[in-house]
N, C-alpha and C positions, 0 to 999 in steps of 0.2 A: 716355322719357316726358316731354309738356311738362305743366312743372308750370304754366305761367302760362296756359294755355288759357281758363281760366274765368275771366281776369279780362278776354276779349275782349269789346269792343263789343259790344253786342248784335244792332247793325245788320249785323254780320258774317256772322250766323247764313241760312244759306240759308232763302227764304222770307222775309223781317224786312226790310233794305233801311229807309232814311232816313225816311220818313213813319210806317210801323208802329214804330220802335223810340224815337221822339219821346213816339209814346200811350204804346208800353207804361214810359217814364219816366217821365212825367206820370200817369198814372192807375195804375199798379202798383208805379213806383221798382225795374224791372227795368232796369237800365242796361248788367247783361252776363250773361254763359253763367252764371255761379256763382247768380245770383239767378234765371234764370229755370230751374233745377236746384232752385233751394228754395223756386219759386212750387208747395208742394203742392197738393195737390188736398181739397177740403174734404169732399168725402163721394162716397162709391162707388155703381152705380148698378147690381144684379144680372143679370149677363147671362148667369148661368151655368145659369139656369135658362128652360125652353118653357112658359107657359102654355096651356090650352086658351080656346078663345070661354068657352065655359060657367061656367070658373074666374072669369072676367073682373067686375066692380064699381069703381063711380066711389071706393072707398077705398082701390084700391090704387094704389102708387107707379107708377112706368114700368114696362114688363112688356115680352115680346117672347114672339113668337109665330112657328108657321110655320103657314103658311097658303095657300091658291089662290085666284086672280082668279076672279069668278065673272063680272063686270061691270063698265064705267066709263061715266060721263057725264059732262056740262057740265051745268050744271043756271044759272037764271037770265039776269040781262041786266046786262052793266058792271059795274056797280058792286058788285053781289048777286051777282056770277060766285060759280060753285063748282065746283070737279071731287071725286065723287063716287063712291066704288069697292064693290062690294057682293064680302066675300071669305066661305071659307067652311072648318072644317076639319071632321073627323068627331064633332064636337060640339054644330055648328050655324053660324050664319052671323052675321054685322054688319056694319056699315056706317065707312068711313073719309069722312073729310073734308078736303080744302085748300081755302084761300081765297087763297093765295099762292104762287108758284112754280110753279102747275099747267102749264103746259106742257110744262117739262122729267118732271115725275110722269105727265103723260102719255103722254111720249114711251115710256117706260121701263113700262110698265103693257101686258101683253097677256095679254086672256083665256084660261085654263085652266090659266097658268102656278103655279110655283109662288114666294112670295115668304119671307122674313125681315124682319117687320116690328116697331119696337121703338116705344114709344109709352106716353102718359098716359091709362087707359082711362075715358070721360066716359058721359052720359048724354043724348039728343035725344028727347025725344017719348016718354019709357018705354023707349028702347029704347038699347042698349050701343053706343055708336059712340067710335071714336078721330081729335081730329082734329091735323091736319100730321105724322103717323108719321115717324118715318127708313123707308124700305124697300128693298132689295134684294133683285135676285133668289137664289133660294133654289140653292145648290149644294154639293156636301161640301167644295170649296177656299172658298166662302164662311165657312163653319162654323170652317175653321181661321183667318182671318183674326183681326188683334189687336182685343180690343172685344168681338166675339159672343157666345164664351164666358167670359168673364170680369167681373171686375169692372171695371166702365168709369169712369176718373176724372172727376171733375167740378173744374173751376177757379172762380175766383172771375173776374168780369171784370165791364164797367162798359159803358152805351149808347156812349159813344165807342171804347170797343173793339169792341163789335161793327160798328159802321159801316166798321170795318178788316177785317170777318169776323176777328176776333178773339174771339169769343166763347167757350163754356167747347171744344167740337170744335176750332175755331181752335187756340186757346194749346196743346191736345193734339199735334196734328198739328207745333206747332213744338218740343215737347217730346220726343216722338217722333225727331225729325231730330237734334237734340241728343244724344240719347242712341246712337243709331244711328253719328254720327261721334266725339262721345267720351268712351263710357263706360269705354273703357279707358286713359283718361286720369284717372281717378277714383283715386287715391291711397289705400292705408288709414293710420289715423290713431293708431289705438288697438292697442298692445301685442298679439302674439298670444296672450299667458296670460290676459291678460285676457279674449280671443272665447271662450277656449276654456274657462275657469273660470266665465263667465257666459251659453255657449251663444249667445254673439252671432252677425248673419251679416254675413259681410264688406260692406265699406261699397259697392262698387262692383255686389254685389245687392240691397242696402237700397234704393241710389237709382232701380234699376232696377224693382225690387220695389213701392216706394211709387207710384210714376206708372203703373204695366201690371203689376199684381198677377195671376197667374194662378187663384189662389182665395186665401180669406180666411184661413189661417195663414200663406200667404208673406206677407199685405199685414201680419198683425199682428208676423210676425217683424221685417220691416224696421223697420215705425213703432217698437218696441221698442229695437230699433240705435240707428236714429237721434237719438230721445230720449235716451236714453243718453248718448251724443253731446254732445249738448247741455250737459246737466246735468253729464257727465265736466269737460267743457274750462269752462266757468262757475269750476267748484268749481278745478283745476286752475292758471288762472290766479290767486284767490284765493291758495289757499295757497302757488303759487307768490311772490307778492309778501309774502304775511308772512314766510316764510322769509328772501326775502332783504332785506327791511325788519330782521330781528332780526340778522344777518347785519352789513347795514350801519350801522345805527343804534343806538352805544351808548345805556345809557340812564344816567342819573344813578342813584346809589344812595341810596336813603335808610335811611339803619343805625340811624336812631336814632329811638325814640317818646318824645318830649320835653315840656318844660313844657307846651306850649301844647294839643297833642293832650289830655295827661291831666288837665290844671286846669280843660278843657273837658269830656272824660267826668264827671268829681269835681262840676263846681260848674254848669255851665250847662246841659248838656243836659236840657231838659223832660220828658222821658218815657222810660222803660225802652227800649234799642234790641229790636228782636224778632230770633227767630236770623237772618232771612233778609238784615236789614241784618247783623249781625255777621256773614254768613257772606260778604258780598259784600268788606267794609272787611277781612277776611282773606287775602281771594281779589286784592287791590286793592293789601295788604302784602308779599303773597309776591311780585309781580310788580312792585313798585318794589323789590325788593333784589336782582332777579338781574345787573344792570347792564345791560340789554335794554330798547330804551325801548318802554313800554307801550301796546298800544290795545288800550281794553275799553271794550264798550258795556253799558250798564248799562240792563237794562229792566225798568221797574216801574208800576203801575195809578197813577192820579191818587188822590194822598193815602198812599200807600205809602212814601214817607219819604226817596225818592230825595237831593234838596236837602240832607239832614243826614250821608248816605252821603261825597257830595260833599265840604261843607264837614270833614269830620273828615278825608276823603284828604288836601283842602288845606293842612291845618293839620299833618299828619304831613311835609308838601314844606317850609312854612314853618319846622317844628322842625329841619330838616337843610338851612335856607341860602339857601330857592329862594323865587322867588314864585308868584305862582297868578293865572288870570283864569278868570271863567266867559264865554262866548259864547252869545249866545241872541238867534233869529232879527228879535226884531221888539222895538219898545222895551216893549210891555204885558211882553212877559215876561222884558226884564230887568230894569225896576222889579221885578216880581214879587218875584225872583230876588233884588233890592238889599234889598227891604223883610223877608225870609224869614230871609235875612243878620244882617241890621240885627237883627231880633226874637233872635238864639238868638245875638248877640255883641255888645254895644257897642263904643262906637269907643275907653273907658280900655283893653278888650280887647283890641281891636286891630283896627285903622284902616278901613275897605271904603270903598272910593270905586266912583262910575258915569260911566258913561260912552257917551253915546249922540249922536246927532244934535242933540240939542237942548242935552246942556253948552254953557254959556257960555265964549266965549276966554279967558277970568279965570281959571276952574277950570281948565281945560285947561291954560293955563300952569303952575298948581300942581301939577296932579295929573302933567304928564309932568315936571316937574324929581324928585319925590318917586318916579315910579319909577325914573328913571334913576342916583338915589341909592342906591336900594334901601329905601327907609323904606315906598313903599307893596308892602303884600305882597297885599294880596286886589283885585283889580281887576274888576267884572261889567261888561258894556256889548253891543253890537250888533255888527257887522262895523266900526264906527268902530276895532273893536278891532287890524285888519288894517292900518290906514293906516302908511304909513311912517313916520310923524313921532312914531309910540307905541314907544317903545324903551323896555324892561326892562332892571334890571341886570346879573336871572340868573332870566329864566324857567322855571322846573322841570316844572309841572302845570297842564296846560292844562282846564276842562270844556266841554263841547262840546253844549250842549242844541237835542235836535231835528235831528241829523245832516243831515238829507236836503234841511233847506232851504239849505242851503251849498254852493258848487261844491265842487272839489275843490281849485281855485287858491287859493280864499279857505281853505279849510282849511290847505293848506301855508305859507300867509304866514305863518300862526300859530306853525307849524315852526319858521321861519326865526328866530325872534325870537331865539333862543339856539344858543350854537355846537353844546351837544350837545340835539338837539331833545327838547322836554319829554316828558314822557308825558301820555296820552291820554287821557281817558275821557268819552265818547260817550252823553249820555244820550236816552231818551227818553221818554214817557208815554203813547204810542200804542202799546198791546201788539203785538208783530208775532208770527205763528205761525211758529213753529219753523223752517218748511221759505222762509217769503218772509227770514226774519235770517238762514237759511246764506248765501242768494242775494243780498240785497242787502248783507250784513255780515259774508261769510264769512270776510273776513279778521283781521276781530276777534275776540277772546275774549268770550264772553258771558256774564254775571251776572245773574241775575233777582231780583225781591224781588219773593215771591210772596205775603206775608201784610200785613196792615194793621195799624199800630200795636197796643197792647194801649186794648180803650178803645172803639175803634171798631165801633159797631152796623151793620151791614150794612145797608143802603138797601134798603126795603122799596120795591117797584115794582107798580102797578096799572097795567091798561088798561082805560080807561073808552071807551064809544060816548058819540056827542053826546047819547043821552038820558039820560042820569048828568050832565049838566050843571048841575043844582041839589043833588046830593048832594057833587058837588068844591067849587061854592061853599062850603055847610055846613060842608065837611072843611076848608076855609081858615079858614075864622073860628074854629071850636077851635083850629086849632096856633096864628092871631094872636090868640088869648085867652090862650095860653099865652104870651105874650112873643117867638114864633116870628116870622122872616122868607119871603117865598117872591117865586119867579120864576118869572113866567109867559113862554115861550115861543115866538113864532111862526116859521114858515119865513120864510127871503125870497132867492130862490134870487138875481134882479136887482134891483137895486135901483128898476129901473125897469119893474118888475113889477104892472101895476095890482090885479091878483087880492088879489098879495100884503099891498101896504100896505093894500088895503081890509080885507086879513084883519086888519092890526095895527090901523086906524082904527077898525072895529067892535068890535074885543077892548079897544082903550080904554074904549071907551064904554059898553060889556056892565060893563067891573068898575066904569069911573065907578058906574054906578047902582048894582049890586050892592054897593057898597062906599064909599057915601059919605063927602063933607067933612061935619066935622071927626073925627068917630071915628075914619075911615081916610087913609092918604096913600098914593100910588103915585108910582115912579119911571119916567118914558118914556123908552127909549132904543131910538134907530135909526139905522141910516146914514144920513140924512137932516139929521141934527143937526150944529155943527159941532162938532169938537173939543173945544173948552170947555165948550160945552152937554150932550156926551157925558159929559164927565169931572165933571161939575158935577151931575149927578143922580144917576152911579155913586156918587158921596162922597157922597148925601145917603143913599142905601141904604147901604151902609159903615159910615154912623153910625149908623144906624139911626133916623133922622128920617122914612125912608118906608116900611109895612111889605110892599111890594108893589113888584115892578121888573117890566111890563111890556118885553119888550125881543125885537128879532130876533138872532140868534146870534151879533151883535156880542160875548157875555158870554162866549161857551166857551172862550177864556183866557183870564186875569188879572184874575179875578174871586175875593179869597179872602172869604169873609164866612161867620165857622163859626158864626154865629145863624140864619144862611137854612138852614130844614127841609125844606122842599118845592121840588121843581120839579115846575112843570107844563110840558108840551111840547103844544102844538096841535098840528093837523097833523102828529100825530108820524109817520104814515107816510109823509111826504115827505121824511123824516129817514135817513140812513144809518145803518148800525150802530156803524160807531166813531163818528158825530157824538154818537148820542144817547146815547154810553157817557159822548163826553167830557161833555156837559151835564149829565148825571144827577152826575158827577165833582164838579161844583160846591155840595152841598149834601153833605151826613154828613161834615164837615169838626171836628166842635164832640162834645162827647159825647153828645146828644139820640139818640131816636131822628129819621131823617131817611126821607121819601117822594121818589117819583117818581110823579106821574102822567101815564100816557100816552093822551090824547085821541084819538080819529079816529072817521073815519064810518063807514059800514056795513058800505059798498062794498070791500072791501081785496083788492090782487093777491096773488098765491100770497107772492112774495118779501116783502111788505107783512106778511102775517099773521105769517111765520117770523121776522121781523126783531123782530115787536112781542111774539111768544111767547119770544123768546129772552132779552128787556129783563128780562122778568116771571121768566123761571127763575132766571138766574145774574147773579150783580156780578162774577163772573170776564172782566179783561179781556181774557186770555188763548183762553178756551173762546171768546168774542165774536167775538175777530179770526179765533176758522179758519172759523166761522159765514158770516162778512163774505169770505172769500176766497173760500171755496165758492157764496155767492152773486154775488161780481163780479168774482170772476177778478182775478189780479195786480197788472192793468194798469191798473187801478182805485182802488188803495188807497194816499191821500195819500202821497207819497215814491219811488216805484215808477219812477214816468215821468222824473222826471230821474235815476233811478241810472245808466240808460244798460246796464244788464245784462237786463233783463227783454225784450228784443227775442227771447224764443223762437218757435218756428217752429212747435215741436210739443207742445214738456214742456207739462204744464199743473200750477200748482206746488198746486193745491188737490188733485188725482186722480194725480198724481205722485210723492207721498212717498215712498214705499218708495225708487225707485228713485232717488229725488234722495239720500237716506239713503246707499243704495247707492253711487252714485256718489262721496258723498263719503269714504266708509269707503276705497273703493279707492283715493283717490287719496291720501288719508293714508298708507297703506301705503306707495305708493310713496316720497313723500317719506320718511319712517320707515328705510326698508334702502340707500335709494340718494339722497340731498341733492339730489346734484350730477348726477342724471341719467345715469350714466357707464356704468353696466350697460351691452349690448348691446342689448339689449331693450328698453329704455329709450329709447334715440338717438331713437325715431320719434317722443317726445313732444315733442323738442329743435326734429324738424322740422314738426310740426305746426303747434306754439303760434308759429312764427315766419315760416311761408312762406305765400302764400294758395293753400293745398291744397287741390284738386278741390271749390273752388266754394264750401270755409270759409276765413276769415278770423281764427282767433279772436284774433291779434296785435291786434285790433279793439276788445274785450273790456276796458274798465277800470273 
């Protein structure tokens, strides 16, 4: 059997040749047999069924009939040509139409005959006509032909492909050929106990199955397989790498909960921890004492207490000898992260320096002599933090906020810093559902903190229509009667969006009036301003010198101000679901109670209304994000697109669950009874995960 068949040019394939296999790499990124094997077909076309004339209406899909010539003309002059066929069965009669290709449908047209015609049925004049049909003549070896009676694939394809006749019959007809020379080069992949414990059908009828389905349980059996598929070897590779990440990678032990941890529980922490932080900082302890170096991601809502989870890990590494840095992507959020620090330890406590793009060579000087002495232990900062010139004494515990915006290179820098690499923990504040953290962070252990401080009022959320615009006004002047701050919100998808900033220029000028000098002050902030000017009106809200911050979504991170009660969002229907979680995130910070209002017009699409009903039911940002998946699909939601795993073909991880579930249950087991893959039955996972087998790749997969 050649296993390397599939990774053949494309141009190889009979039919394909240099010009067609240039398109199909440019407009598809089929560049050989293995991808144009998993160009599926996106929707099937029933031809397993005859309708009659009679049946026939402009709402239904493509149909196919069998039918007799009754008549054919030419009808018009040049340009108006038309060839027009009058057919007829024992139901009554209609009329076909071409405007193109007629002479060959000529040729092939002769009265009394009988035909097989498949076609989009329309309407001319009142009366039921089909125009450009496929047709052939009617015969019982017709009938068995591939196509007729079946489900007919349909491909995806592009105007330059069809100029190749490459269009969706095209790409068929080269698929067809493919499979014809070798499908029995198609390799299975997946364990026989496994087909047979989960009712699977072998891969080499899946693939055959999914492109010339002969009816709709073989086509559902395959896509089933396949999926499977997917989702098996995804999860598989995962756990394969944690395995041998624990395996490879001792971890430092930390045996001791010391001064620093408990004079910090005793005397500094501000507020009672809730169970779900103490069940995380448990879950955080057992896994720095097995000598296994740790990665765990830690996921919790905006305002759920993450930051304090962190620092108290820190400080359990610092009581047993190590030091500690946080990383975080952008500088707003490692100020955030310095000034969060700074509030819940001062510096007689013990020392936190930053470190980002804009330290001065002064400080830098200080700050790397002091780590490489070991005196600084808490270090936050940006990827400055990865540079080679930043050497620790004894790096122990690293935190990792916002995973997805780091490669993976820049992550392992981090590794490197210390001979036995630190431990890990991976935070983030964008709730991800269940089934997108197996997929994008399966290889990590997961922690949730699923409850809010003790304290905290849950954010009461409204959607108002534009004509509630003088009772939001009202409703602002009570909570800024009360001492309250708020932020008004507008979209601004570019910045060089004239719509937009009209929408933020009029929304000045609406609160100007509504909200005059001297009683009132407002903060304006936009991309448009420069850095100083940003940062110089954010501090004048901050201190509470303005009681109003105007501003585009420049504020949805690093923004903490627990006086501001309200957020208003404009245009909130042009808003995503995690955007307007995270915005609404920025107010109910303080013990008050805290609002969201959400603005928009009348008008709202299906997905619009579900997004703005969903604001108004739950502050859960967990229930939110499967909401947000189910409405935009995987491939969509911030962090997704650089994991570099989300590339599926079929799974769809919002309608998938179960068996992504599934798939990962099974492949724990495996690892579970057999490590090291040694079983017999086993061997084929050995050779899957590392050969490019009939047309997968998944050695591809990191």
């Amino acid at each position: 059997m050649n296993q390397q068949i599939f990774q053949t040019p494309i141009e190889y394939l009979r039919g394909v040749g240099a010009s067609r296999a240039d398109v199909l790499r440019k407009e598809l990124g089929i560049s050989n047999f293995a991808d144009l094997l998993r160009h599926f077909p996106y929707k099937y076309i029933d031809r397993t069924r005859f309708y009659k004339i009679k049946e026939l209406n402009p709402d239904l899909p493509h149909v196919q009939l069998i039918v007799r010539l009754k008549s054919k003309e030419v009808l018009g002059e040049k340009h108006t040509k038309r060839l027009v066929a009058q057919i007829y069965d024992d139901t009554g009669t209609m009329e076909l139409a071409w405007f193109q290709g007629m002479r060959w449908v000529e040729k092939l047209l002769i009265p009394g005959k009988a035909y097989i015609i498949f076609g989009k049925p329309g309407s001319f004049n009142g009366k039921t006509q089909m125009a450009h049909p496929e047709i052939e003549p009617y015969s019982a070896d017709a009938l068995k032909q591939k196509g007729n009676l079946k489900l007919q694939p349909v491909y995806n394809s592009t105007e330059k492909l069809k100029a190749y006749s490459l269009d969706s019959k095209g790409l068929q007809k080269l698929i067809a050929i493919l499979l014809e020379q070798s499908l029995n080069d198609i390799t299975e992949t997946i364990p026989n106990q496994i087909l047979q414990k989960f009712k699977l059908v072998d891969r080499r009828e899946a693939y055959a199955n999914i492109h010339f389905p002969a009816d709709a349980d073989v086509l559902t059996a395959a896509v089933n397989r396949l999926k499977f598929e997917e989702l098996f070897f995804i999860q598989f590779k995962m756990l394969k790498s944690k395995l041998q990440r624990t395996q490879k990678f001792k971890g430092n032990i930390f045996g001791t909960v010391g001064n620093y941890f408990n004079q910090f529980y005793k005397t500094k922490l501000p507020f009672a921890l809730t169970n779900a932080q103490k069940r995380v900082l448990k879950e955080i302890r057992l896994d720095t004492q097995r000598g296994v170096q740790m990665n765990r991601l830690l996921q919790g809502d905006v305002g759920s207490g993450k930051t304090v989870v962190a620092l108290m890990s820190m400080l359990l590494a610092i009581d047993n000898g190590f030091q500690t840095c946080i990383m975080a992507p952008t500088e707003i959020l490692a100020n955030q992260h310095y000034q969060s620090i700074e509030q819940l330890i001062d510096n007689e406590f013990l020392e936190v320096a930053l470190l980002t793009g804009s330290t001065t060579a002064k400080k830098r000087r200080i700050l790397h002599e002091k780590l490489e002495n070991g005196d600084l232990k808490i270090l936050i900062g940006t990827h400055a933090l990865i540079e080679d010139k930043v050497k620790f004494k004894n790096l122990g515990f690293v935190v990792i906020d916002e995973q997805h915006r780091f490669g993976v290179e820049q992550r392992a820098k981090l590794w490197r810093k210390n001979i036995i690499p630190p431990h890990v923990l991976v935070m983030t504040a964008t709730p991800i559902p269940r089934t997108l953290a197996m997929t994008l962070y399966g290889d990590l252990d997961v922690s949730v903190i699923d409850e809010l401080p003790a304290g905290r009022k849950p954010i009461e959320t409204m959607h108002f229509h534009e004509g509630s615009r003088l009772r939001m006004f009202g409703f602002m002047k009570q909570e800024i009667a009360k001492g309250r701050q708020i932020y008004v919100v507008y979209p601004l998808i570019k910045e060089s969006e004239k719509l937009d900033l009209k929408n933020l220029t009029d929304g000045i000028e609406t609160m100007s009036r509504e909200f005059p000098l001297p009683q009132f002050r407002i903060s304006i902030v936009h991309g448009k301003l420069s850095a100083a000017d940003k940062d110089a009106e954010m501090q004048r809200f901050v201190k509470g010198e303005t009681q109003i911050m105007v501003a585009t979504t420049v504020i949805e991170v690093g923004v903490n101000v627990p006086n501001a009660s309200v957020m208003i969002i404009e245009n909130a229907e042009r808003f995503g679901l995690s955007q307007l979680h995270q915005l609404r995130g920025r107010v109910g910070r303080g013990a008050e109670q805290s609002y969201c209002i959400l603005m928009s017009g009348h008008k709202l699409s299906n997905d619009g209304k579900i997004r703005l009903e969903t604001m108004v039911k739950t502050n859960n940002g967990f229930e939110i994000s499967e909401i947000d998946l189910q409405l935009r699909g995987p491939g969509n939601i911030e962090g997704t697109q650089q994991s570099g795993v989300l590339d599926l073909k079929l799974a769809n991880l919002a309608t998938d669950q179960q068996l992504l579930l599934l798939a990962r249950k099974c492949v724990e087991e495996i690892f579970e009874h057999d490590p090291q893959l040694q079983l017999p039955e086993n061997q084929i996972l050995n050779q899957a995960s590392h050969t490019h087998n009939g047309g997968l790749s998944w050695d591809k997969i990191s």
